[in-house]
C-alpha positions as a Markdown table, in Angstrom:
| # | Residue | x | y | z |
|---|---|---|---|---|
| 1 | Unk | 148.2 | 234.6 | -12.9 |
| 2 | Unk | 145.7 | 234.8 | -10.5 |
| 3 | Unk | 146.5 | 238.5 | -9.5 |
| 4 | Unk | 145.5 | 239.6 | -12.9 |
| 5 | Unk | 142.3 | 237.2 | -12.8 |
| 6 | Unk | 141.7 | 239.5 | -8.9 |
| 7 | Unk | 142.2 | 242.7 | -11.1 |
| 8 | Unk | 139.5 | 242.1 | -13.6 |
| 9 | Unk | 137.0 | 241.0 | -10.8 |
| 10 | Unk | 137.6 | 244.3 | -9.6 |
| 11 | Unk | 136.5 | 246.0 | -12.3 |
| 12 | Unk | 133.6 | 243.8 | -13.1 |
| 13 | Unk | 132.3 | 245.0 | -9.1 |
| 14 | Unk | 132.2 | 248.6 | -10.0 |
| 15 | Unk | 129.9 | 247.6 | -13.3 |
| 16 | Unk | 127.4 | 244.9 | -11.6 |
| 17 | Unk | 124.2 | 245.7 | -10.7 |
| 18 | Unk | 124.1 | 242.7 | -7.8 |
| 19 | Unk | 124.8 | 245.6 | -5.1 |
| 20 | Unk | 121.8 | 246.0 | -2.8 |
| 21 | Unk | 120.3 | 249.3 | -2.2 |
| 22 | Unk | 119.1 | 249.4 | 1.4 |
| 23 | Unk | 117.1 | 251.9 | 3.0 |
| 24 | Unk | 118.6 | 252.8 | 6.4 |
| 25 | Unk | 118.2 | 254.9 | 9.2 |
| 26 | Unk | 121.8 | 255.8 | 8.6 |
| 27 | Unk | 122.0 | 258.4 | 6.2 |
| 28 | Unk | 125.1 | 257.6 | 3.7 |
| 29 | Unk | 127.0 | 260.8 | 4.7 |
| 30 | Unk | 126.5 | 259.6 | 8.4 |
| 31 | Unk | 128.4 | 255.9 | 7.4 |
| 32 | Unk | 131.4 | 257.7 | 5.9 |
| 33 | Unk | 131.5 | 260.3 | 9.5 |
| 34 | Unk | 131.7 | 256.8 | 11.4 |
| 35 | Unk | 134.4 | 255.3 | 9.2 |
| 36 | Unk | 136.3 | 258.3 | 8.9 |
| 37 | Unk | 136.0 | 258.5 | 13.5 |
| 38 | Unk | 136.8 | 254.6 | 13.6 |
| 39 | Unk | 139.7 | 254.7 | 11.4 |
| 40 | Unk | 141.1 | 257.3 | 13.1 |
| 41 | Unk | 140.4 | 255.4 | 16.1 |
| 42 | Unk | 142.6 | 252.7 | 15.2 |
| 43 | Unk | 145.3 | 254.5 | 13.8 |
| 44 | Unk | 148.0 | 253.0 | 16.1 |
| 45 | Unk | 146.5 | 249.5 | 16.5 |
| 46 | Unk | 148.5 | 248.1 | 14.3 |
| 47 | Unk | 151.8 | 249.2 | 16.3 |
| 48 | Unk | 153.3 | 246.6 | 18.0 |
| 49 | Unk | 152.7 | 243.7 | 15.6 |
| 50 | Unk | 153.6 | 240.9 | 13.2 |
| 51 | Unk | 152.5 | 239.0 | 10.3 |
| 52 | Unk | 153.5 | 236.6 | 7.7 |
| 53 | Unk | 153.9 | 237.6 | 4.3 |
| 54 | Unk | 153.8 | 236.0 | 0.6 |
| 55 | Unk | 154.9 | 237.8 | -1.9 |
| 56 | Unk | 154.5 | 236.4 | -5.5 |
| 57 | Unk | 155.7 | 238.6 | -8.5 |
| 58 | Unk | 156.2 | 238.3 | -11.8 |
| 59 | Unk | 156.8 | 240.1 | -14.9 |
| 60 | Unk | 154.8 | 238.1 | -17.7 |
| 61 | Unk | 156.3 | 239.2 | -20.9 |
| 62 | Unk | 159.5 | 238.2 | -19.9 |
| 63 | Unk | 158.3 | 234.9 | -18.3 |
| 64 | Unk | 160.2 | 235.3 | -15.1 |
| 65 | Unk | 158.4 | 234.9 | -11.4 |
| 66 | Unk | 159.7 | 234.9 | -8.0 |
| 67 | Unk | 158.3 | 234.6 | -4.4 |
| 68 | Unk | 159.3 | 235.9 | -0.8 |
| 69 | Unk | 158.4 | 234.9 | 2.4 |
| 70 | Unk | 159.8 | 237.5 | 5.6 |
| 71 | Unk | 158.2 | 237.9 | 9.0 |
| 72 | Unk | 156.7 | 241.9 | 8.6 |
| 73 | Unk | 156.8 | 243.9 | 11.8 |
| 74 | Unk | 155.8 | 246.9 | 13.0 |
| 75 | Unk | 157.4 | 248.7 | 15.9 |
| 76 | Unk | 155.4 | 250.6 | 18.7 |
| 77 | Unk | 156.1 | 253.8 | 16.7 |
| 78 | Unk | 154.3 | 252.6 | 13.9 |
| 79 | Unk | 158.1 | 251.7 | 11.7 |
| 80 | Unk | 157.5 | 249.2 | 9.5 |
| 81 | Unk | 160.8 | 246.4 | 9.1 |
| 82 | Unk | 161.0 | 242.6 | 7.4 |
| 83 | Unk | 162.9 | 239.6 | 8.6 |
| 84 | Unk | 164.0 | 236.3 | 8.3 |
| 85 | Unk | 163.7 | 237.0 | 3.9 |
| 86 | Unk | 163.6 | 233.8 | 2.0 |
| 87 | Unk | 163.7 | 234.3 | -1.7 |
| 88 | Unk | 163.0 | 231.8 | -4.6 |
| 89 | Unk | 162.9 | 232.9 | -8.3 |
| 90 | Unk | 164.1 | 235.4 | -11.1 |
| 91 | Unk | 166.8 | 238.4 | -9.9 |
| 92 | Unk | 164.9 | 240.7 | -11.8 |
| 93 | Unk | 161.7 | 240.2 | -10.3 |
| 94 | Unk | 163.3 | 240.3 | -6.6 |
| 95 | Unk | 165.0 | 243.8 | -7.4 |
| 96 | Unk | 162.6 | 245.3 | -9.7 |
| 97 | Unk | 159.2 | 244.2 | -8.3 |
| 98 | Unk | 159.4 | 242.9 | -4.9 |
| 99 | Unk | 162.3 | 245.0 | -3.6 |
| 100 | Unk | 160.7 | 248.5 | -5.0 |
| 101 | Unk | 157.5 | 247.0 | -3.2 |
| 102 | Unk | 158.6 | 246.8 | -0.1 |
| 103 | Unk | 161.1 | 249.9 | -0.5 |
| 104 | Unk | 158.0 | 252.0 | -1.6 |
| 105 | Unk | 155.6 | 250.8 | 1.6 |
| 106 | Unk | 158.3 | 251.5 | 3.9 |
| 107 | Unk | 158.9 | 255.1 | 2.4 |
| 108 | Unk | 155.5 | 256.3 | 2.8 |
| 109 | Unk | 155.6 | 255.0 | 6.2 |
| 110 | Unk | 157.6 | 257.6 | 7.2 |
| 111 | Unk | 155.2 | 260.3 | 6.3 |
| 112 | Unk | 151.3 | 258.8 | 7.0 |
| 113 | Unk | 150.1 | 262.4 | 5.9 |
| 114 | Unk | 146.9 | 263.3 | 6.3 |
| 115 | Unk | 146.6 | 264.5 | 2.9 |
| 116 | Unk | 146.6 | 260.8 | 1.9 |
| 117 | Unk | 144.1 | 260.0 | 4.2 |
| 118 | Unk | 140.8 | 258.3 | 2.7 |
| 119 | Unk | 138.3 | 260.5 | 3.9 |
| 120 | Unk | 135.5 | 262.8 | 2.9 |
| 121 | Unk | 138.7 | 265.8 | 3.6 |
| 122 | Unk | 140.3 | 264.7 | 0.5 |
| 123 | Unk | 138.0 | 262.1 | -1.7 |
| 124 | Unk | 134.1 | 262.6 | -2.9 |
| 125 | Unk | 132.0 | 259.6 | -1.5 |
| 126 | Unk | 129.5 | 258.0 | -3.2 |
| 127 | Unk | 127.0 | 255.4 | -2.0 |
| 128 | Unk | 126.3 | 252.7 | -4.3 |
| 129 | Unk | 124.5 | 249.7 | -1.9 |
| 130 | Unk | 125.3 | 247.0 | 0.2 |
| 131 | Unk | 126.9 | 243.7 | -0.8 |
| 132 | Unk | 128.8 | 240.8 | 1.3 |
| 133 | Unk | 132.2 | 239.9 | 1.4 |
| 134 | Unk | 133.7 | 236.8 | 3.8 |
| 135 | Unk | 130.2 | 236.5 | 5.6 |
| 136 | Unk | 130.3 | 240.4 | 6.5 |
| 137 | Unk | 127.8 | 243.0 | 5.2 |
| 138 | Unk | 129.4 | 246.1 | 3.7 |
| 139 | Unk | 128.8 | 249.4 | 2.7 |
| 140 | Unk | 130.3 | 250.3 | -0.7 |
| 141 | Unk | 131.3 | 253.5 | -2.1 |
| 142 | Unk | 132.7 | 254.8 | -5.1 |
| 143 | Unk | 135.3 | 257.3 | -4.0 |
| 144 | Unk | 137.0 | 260.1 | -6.0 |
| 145 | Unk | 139.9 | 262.1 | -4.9 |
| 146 | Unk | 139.4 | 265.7 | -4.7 |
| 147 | Unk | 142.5 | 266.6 | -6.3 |
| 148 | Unk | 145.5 | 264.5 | -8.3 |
| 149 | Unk | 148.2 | 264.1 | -5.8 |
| 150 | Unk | 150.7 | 260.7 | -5.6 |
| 151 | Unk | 149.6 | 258.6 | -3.0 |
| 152 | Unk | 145.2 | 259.1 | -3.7 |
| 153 | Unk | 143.7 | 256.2 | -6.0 |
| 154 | Unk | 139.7 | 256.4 | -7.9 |
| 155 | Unk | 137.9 | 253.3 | -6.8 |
| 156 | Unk | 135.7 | 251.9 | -4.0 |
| 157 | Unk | 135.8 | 251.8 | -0.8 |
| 158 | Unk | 133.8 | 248.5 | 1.4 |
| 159 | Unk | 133.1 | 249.4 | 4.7 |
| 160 | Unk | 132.3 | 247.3 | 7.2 |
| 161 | Unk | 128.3 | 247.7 | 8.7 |
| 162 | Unk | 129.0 | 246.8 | 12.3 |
| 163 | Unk | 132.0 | 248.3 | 12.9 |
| 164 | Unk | 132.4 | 251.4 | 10.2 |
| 165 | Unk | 136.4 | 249.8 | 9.3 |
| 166 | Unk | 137.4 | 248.8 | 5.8 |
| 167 | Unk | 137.2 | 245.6 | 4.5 |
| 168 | Unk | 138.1 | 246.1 | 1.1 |
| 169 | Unk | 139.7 | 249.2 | -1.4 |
| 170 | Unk | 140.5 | 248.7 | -4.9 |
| 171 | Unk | 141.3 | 251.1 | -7.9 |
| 172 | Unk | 143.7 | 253.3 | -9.8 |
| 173 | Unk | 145.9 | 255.7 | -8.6 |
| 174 | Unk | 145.4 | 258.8 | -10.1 |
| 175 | Unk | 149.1 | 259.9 | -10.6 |
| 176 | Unk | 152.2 | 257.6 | -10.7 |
| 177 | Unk | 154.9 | 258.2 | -8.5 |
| 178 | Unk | 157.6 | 257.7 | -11.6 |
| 179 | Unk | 158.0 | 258.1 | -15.0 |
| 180 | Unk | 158.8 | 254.8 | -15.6 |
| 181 | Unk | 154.9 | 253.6 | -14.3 |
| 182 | Unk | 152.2 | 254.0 | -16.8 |
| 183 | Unk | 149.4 | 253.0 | -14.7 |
| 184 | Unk | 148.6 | 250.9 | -11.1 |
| 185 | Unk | 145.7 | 249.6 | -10.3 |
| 186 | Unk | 145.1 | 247.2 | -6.7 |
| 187 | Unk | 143.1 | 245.7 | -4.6 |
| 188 | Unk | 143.6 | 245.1 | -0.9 |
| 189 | Unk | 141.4 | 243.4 | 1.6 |
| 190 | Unk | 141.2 | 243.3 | 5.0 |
| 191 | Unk | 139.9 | 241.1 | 8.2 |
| 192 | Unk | 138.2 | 242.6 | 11.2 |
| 193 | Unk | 139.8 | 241.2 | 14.1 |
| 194 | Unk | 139.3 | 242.6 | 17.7 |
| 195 | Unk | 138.0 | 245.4 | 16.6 |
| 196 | Unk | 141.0 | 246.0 | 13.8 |
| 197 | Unk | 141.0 | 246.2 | 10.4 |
| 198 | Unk | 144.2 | 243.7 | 9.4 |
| 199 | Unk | 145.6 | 243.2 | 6.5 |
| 200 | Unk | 144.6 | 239.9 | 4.2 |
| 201 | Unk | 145.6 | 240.4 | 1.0 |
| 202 | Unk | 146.8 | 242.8 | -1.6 |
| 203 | Unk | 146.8 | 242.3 | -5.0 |
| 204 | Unk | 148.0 | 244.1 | -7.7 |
| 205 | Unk | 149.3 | 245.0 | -11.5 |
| 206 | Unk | 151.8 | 248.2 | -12.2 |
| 207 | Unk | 151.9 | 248.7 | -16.2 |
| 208 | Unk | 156.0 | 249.6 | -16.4 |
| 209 | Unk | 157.3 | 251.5 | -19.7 |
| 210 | Unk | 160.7 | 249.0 | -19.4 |
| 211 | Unk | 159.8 | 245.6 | -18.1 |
| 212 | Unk | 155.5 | 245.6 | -19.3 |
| 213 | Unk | 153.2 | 244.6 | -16.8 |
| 214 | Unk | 154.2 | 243.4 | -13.4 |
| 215 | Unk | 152.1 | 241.9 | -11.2 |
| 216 | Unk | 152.0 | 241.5 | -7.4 |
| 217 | Unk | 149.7 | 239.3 | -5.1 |
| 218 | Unk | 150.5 | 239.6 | -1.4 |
| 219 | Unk | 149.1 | 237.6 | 1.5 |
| 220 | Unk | 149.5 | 238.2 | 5.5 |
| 221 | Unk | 148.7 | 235.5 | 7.9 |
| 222 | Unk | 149.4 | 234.5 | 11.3 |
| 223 | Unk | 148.6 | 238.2 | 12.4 |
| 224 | Unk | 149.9 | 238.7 | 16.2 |
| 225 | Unk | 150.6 | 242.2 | 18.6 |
| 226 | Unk | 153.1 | 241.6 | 21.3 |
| 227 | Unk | 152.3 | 244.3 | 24.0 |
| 228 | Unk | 155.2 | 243.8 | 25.5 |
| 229 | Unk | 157.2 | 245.1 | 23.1 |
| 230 | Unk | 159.7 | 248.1 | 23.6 |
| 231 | Unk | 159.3 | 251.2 | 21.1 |
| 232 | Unk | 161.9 | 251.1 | 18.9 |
| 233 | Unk | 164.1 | 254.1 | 18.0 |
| 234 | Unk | 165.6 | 254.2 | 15.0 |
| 235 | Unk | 168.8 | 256.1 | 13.6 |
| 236 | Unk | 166.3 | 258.4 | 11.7 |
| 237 | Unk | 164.2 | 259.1 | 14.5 |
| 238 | Unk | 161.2 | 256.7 | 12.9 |
């Protein structure tokens, strides 16, 4: 699957050599301050909008596969809801892999902690060079959480050089949420767009203790934010 094929580039980045050291003006520790001040920045940017999304799945040792398409939206306080869900494909796959998905995005929306947060508060940066991804330069940097906590992943970081936003994280998380997960690792890549950092794609393989590996690739398009849009109140105050 091409997820998997995603994955092990991944891991082949954080091995190569082909990264450019650059001397700068900008010390490294001065790059990860102006991330850190532009993602806070744009903390709430993303309230207020819609995407497309693709979700293919598939659990490989039973052969089964099955793919979603829903409209994702997030209200002007930042609540995350799907619509318009078609589904094609195994029943296992759409309750066990795509359903806990979203289930488990829409959860942690609910509490954007700051303990979570990938900054120099709770991971170790460190610089490795600059490479290019989609035309853009970036910064990359191996990060390390501080402390083993659900939610905080070991990997890299790719920031942006003109605008100190993401534009690419990938890694491990460093303690599983449930029993029943042996290991995640992801990647997720973004677009700069007005100044944002948007969502592009998201790929990813969860190593299960019932159903083997399972393995996720997930694509946003057609990004839009509707300023006209009421805030939304829900019945748990989200």
């Amino acid at each position: 699957m091409k997820a998997r094929l995603i994955l092990l580039f991944i891991f082949i980045v954080w091995s190569s050599t082909g990264l450019v050291a650059e001397s700068s003006v900008t010390s490294p520790e001065a790059i990860v301050e102006n991330y850190a001040a532009a993602t806070d920045g744009q903390k709430q940017s993303l309230d207020g909008s819609s995407m497309e999304v693709e979700i293919h799945a598939s659990l490989p040792k039973l052969k089964k596969k099955g793919r979603l398409h829903a409209m994702r939206r997030i209200s002007k306080l930042g609540k995350i809801t799907y619509e318009h869900l078609i589904f094609e494909g195994d029943g296992t796959v759409k309750n066990q892999v795509i359903a806990r998905y979203l289930a488990g995005e829409m959860e942690a929306q609910k509490d954007p902690s700051p303990a979570l947060a990938v900054t120099p508060a709770n991971y170790k940066f460190k610089y490795k060079g600059v490479t290019e991804i989609e035309g853009r330069r970036a910064h990359v940097f191996a990060v390390a959480p501080k402390k083993k906590s659900v939610g905080l992943f070991k990997g890299e970081v790719w920031i942006d050089t003109a605008t100190n936003l993401r534009v690419q994280e990938s890694g491990y998380w460093v303690k599983n949420p449930s029993v029943f997960l042996k290991k995640v690792a992801f990647m997720r890549k973004y677009e700069i767009r007005d100044g944002i950092s948007v969502p592009l794609q998201v790929a990813s393989v969860v190593d299960t203790r019932v159903w083997g590996p399972a393995e996720l690739e997930i694509d946003f398009s057609n990004f839009s934010v509707d300023a006209t849009q009421p805030a939304q109140v829900s019945s748990d105050g989200q």
